[in-house]
C-alpha positions as CSV (number, residue, x, y, z in Angstrom):
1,X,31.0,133.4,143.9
2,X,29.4,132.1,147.1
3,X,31.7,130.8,149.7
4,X,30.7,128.3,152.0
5,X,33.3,128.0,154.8
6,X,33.4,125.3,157.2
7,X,36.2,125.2,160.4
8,X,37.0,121.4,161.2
9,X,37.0,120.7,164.8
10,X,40.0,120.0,166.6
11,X,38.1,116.6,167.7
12,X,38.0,113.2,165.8
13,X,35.1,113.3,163.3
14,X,31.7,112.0,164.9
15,X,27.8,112.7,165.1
16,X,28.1,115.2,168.2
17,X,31.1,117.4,167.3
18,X,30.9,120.9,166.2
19,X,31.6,122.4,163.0
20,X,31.7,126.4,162.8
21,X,30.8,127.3,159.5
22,X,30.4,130.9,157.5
23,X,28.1,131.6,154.9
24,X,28.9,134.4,152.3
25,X,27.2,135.3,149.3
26,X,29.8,137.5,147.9
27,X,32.9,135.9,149.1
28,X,34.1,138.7,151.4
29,X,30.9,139.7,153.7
30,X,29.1,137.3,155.9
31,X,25.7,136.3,155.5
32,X,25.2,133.8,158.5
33,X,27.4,131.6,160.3
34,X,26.8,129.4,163.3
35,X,28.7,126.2,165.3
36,X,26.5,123.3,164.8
37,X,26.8,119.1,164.6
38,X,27.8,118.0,161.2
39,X,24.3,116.7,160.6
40,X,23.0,120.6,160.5
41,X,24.8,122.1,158.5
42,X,23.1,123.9,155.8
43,X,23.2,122.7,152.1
44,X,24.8,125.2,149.8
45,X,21.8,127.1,148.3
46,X,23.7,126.9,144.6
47,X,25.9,124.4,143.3
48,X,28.2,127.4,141.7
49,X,29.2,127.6,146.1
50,X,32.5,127.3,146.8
51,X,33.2,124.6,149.6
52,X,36.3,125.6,151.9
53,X,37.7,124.0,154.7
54,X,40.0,125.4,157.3
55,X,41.8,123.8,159.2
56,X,42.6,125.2,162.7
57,X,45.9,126.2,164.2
58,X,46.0,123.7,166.5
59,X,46.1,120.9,164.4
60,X,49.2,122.0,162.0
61,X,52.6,122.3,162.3
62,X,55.0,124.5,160.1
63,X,58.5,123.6,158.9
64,X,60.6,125.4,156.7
65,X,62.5,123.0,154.0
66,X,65.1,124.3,151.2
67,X,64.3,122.2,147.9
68,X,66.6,120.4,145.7
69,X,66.9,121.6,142.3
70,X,64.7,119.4,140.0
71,X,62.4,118.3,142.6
72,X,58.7,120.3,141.3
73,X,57.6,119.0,138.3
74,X,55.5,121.3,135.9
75,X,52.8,121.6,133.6
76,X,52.0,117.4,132.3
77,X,54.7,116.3,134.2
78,X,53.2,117.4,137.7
79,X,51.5,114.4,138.5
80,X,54.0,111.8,137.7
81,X,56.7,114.1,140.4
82,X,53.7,114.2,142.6
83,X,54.9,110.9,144.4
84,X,58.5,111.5,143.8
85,X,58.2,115.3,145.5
86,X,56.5,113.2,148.8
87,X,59.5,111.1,148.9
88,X,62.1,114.6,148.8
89,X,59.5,116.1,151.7
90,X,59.3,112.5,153.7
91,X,63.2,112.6,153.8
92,X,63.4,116.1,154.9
93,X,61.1,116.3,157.4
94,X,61.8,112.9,158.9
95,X,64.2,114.4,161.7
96,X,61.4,117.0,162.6
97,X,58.4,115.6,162.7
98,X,56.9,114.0,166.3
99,X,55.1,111.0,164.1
100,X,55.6,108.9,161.2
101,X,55.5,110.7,157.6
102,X,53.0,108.4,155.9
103,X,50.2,109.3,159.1
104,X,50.6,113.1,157.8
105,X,49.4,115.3,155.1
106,X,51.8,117.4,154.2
107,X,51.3,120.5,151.5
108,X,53.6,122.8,150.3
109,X,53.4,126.9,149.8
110,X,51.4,128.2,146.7
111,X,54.1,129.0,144.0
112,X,56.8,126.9,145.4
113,X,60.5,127.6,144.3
114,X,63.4,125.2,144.8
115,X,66.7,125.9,146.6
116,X,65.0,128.8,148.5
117,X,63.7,127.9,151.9
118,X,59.5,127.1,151.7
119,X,57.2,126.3,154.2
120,X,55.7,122.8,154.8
121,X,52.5,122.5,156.8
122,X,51.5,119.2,158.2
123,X,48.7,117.6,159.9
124,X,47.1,114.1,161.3
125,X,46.8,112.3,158.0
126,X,43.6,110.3,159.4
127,X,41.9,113.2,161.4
128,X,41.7,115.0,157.9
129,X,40.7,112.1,155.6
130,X,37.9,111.2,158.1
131,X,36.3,114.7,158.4
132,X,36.7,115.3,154.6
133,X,34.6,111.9,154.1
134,X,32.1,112.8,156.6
135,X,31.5,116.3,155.0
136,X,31.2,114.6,151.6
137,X,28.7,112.0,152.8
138,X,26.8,115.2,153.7
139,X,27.4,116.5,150.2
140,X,29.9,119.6,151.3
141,X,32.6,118.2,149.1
142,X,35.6,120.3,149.7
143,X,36.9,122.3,146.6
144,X,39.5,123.9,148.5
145,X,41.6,123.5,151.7
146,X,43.2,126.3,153.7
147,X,44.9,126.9,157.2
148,X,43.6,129.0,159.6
149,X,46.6,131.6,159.9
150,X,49.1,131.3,157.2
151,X,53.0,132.9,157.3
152,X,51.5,136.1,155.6
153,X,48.9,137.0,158.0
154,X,51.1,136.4,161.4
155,X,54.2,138.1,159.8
156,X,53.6,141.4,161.9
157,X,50.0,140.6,163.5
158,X,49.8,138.6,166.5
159,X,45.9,137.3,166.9
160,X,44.0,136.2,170.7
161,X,40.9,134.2,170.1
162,X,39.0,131.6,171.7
163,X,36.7,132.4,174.8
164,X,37.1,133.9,178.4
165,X,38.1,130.4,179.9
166,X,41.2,129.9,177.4
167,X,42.6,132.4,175.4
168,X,44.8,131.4,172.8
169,X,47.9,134.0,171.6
170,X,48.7,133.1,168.3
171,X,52.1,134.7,166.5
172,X,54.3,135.3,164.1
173,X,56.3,132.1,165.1
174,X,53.4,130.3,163.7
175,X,52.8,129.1,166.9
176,X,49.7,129.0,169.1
177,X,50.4,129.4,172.6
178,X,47.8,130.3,176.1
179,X,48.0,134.1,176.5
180,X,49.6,134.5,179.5
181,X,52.4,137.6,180.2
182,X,55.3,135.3,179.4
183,X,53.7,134.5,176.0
184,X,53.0,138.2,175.3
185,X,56.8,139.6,176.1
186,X,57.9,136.3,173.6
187,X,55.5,136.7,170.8
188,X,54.9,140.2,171.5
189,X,58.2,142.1,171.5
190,X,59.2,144.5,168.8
191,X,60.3,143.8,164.9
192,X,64.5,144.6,164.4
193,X,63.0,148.3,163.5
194,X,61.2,148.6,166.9
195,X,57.7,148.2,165.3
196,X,55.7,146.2,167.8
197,X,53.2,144.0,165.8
198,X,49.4,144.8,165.9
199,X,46.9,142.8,167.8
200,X,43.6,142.0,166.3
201,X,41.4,139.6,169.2
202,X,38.2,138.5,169.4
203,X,35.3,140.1,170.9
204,X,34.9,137.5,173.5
205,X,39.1,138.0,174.7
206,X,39.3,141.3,173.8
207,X,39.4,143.0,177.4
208,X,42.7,140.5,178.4
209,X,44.7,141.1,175.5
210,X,44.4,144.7,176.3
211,X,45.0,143.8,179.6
212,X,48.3,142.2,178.9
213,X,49.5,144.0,175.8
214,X,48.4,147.1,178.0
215,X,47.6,148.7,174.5
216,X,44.1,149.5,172.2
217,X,43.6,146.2,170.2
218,X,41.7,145.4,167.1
219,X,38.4,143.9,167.5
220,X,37.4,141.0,165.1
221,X,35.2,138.6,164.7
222,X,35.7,135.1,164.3
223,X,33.6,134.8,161.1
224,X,35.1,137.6,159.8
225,X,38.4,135.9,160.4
226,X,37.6,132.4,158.9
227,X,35.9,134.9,156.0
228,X,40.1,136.3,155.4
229,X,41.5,133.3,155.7
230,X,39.6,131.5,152.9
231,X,40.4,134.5,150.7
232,X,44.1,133.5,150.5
233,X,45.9,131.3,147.7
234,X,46.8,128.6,149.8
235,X,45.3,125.0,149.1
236,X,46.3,121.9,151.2
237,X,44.5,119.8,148.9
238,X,47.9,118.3,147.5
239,X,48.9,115.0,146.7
240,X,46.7,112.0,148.0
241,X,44.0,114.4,148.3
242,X,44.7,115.4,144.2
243,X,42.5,113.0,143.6
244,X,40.1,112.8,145.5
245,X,38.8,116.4,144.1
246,X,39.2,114.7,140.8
247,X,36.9,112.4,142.1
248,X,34.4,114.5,143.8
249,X,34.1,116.9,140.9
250,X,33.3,113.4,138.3
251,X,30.8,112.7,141.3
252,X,29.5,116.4,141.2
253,X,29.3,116.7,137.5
254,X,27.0,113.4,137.9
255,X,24.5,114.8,140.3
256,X,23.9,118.1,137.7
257,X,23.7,116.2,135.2
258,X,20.9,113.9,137.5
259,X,19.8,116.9,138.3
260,X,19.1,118.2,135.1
261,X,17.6,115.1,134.1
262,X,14.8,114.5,136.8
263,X,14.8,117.7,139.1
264,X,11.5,119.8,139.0
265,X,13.1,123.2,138.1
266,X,14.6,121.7,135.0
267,X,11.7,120.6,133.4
268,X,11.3,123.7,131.3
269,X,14.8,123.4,130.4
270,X,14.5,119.5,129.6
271,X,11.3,120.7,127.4
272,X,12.8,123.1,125.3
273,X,15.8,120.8,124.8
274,X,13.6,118.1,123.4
275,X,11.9,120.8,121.1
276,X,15.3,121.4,119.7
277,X,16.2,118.3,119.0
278,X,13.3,117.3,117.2
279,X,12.9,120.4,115.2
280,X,16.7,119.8,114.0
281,X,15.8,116.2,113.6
282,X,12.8,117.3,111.1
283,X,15.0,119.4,109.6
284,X,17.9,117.3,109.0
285,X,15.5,114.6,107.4
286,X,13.9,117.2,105.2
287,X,17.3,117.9,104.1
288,X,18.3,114.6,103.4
289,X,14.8,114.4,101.4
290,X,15.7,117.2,99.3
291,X,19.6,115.9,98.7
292,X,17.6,112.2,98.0
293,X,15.3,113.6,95.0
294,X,18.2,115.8,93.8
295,X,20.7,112.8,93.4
296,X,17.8,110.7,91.8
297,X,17.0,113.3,89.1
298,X,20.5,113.4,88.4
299,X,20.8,109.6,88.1
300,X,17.5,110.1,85.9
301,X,19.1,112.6,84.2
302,X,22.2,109.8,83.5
303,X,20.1,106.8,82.4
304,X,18.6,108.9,80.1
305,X,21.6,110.1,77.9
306,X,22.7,106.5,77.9
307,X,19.2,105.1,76.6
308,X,19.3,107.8,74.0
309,X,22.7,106.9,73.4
310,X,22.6,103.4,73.3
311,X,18.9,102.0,72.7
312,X,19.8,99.0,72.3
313,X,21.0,98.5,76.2
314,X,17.9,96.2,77.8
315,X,18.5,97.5,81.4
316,X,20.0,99.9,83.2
317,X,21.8,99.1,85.7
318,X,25.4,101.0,86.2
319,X,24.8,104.0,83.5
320,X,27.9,105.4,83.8
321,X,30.0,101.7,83.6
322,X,27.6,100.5,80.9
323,X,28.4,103.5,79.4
324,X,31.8,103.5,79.1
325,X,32.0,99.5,78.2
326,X,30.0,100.5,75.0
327,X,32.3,103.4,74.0
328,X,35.0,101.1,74.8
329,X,33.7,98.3,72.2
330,X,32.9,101.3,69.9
331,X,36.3,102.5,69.9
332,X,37.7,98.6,69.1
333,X,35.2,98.3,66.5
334,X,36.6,101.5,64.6
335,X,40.0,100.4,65.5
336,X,41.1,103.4,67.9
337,X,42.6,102.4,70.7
338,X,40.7,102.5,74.1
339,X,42.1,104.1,77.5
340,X,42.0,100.6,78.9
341,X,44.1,99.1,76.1
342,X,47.5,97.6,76.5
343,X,48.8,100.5,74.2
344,X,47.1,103.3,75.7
345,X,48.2,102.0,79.3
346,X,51.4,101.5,78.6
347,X,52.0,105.3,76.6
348,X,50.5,106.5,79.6
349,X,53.0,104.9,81.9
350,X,56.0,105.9,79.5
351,X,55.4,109.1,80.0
352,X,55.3,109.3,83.9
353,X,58.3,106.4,84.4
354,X,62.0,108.1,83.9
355,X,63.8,107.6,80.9
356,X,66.1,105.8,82.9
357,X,63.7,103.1,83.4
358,X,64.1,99.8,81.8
359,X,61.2,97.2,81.2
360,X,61.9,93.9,82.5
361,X,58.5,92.2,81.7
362,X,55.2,93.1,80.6
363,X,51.9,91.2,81.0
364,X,47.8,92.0,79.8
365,X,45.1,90.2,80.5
366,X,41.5,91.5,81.3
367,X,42.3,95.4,81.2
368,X,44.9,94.4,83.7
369,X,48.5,95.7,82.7
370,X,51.6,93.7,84.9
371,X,55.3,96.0,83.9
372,X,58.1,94.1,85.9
373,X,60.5,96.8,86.5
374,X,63.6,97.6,88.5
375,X,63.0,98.4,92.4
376,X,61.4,102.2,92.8
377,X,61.7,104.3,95.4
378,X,58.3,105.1,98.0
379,X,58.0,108.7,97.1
380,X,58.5,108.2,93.3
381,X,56.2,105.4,93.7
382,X,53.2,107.5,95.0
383,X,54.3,110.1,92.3
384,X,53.4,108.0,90.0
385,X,50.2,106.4,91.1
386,X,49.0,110.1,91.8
387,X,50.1,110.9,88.1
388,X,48.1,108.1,86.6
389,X,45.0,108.6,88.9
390,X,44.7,111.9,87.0
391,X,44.4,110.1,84.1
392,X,41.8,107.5,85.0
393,X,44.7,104.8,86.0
394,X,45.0,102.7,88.9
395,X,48.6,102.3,89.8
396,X,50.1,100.0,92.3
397,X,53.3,98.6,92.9
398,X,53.0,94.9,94.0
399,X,57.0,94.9,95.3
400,X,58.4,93.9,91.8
401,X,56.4,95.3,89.1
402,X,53.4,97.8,88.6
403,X,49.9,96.6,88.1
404,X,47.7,98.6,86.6
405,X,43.6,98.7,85.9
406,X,41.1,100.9,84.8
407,X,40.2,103.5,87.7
408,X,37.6,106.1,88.6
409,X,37.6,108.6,85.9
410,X,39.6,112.1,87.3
């Protein structure tokens, strides 16, 4: 994936502040970086770029809290603690911090784990909403925020940068400091083993931290370094800030899909999408042609027993009702009994009800059969209506009694 980097400035956000930004098409080598206003910075040259944002040294502090048990919500539950786990932090940072917790952003650790100390990083609340704003007005929409050193990387590496005029020491105390020879024999002095922790310094300081440390140091770039720290799983993009990526990736899903609608280089794409639609919508209506003339035959096919059957029907106009209305009147001409008879509705219902069952009431009218019976249970009450569906029955119970009609034939 291609990473974009971009290293706010320790300054308020405004038109003639610099921004040092890192460009890498693979993610871990640089392909061109540069310091330069916000208004030229480069564009992402794909929208599958990843936009991060560091925040520098300066402008965090660390603390080191011990959670109480319950206190980080998982899986759906995350965002409702989200507000709740600000509270917890608020309260246990209120003693440490210089300013007010609601003018902070505070994020926790990756993979935090309660009742074991974690670290809490914190910064000016308004110096990072304004920047983040100004670099989405630009479209550089940050997908992830990171710090410039983390706990990890200044556990046994102490780093110089900055330029000739004022060199910074930064060490394992997470703390940025001038290089000076006090700050080198406090950052600088051996591990509990005796190990003394390596130096990496920037080309540009390079020379005075060897000066000082009066040892070889490793030279690194500052790109490079911004390159590493992007590469870490931190993300400070926590809380407030939540959603606001929500936000920005509705807003980016919006311009592809804009973009896909209207932009040159999609117009073969946009082409060859209509082609498919209307060659499934010809199909799909040549289908339904073919389904139309099949069902019409078969109705054809219908109307044509029944005239045979029955010439002396006029007009068609329900074949298979007609139909069964005439072998209903044939049946009570020759004195059988038809399915929608009182007799043959109420055998059929003798069968299904339990022998248990009494008969309060029965009533018939219009192939419409009314047996008042004794209150029956829901699931022997859809029993039942299931058993005389089979057989061509509509069954309902109308709170006292069944009522039952002629139905679809099973």
């Amino acid at each position: 994936m291609i990473s974009f980097i971009i290293s706010l400035p320790a300054a308020s956000a405004d038109a003639t502040v610099l921004y040092d930004y890192v460009l890498s098409t693979d993610g871990s080598a640089e392909t061109r970086s540069a310091s330069v206003p916000l208004s030229l910075l480069p564009q992402p040259p794909e929208r599958q770029t990843e936009v991060v944002v560091l925040l520098p040294m300066s402008a965090l502090s660390w603390h080191q809290v011990t959670l109480p048990k319950g206190s980080l919500a998982r899986g759906l539950r995350a965002d409702r603690g989200a507000s709740r786990l600000r509270a917890i932090l608020d309260g246990l940072l209120e003693d440490r911090l210089l300013d007010e917790p609601a003018q902070l952003h505070l994020a926790l650790q990756p993979q935090p784990v309660a009742e074991v100390p974690v670290w809490v990083v914190a910064c000016d609340r308004a110096w990072l909403h304004a920047h983040l704003q100004a670099l989405t007005q630009a479209g550089l929409a940050a997908g992830r925020i990171v710090p410039e050193f983390t706990p990890e990387a200044l556990a046994q590496t102490l780093y110089v940068v900055g330029d000739e005029q004022q060199p910074v020491l930064v060490g394992g105390r997470l703390l940025s400091c001038p290089l000076s020879v006090t700050a080198v024999n406090w950052l600088g002095e051996p591990t509990a083993e005796g190990v003394l922790p390596a130096v990496v310094a920037e080309p540009a300081v390079a020379a005075q931290a060897e000066s000082l440390f009066k040892r070889p140091v490793t030279l690194q770039q500052r790109s490079q370094r911004l390159l590493q720290a992007a590469q870490t799983s931190w993300d400070l993009a926590q809380f407030d800030l939540v959603n606001a990526n929500r936000d920005r990736a509705w807003a980016q899903l919006a311009q592809g899909v804009k973009s896909l609608l209207h932009a040159p280089p999609w117009r073969a794409a946009r082409l060859a999408l209509v082609a498919l639609v209307l060659v499934n919508l010809v199909g799909l209506n040549a289908w339904a042609l073919r389904e139309q003339m099949a069902l019409q035959g078969k109705r054809q096919a219908v109307r044509a027993v029944l005239g045979s059957t029955f010439p002396n029907i006029p007009v068609v106009v329900d074949a298979p009702l007609q139909m069964a209305r005439e072998v209903a009147a044939l049946q009570r001409a020759s004195g059988a009994a038809a399915s929608t008879d009182m007799e043959a509705m109420l055998a059929s219902l003798g069968v299904q009800l339990p022998a248990t069952q009494t008969l309060m009431a029965i009533d018939y009218q219009a192939q419409t059969l009314r047996v008042k019976v004794p209150a029956v249970s829901a699931a022997e009450q859809a029993r039942l209506a299931l058993a005389l569906k089979q057989q061509g029955l509509a069954a309902s119970w109308d709170g006292t009694q069944w009522v039952i009609q002629p139905g679809p034939t099973p």
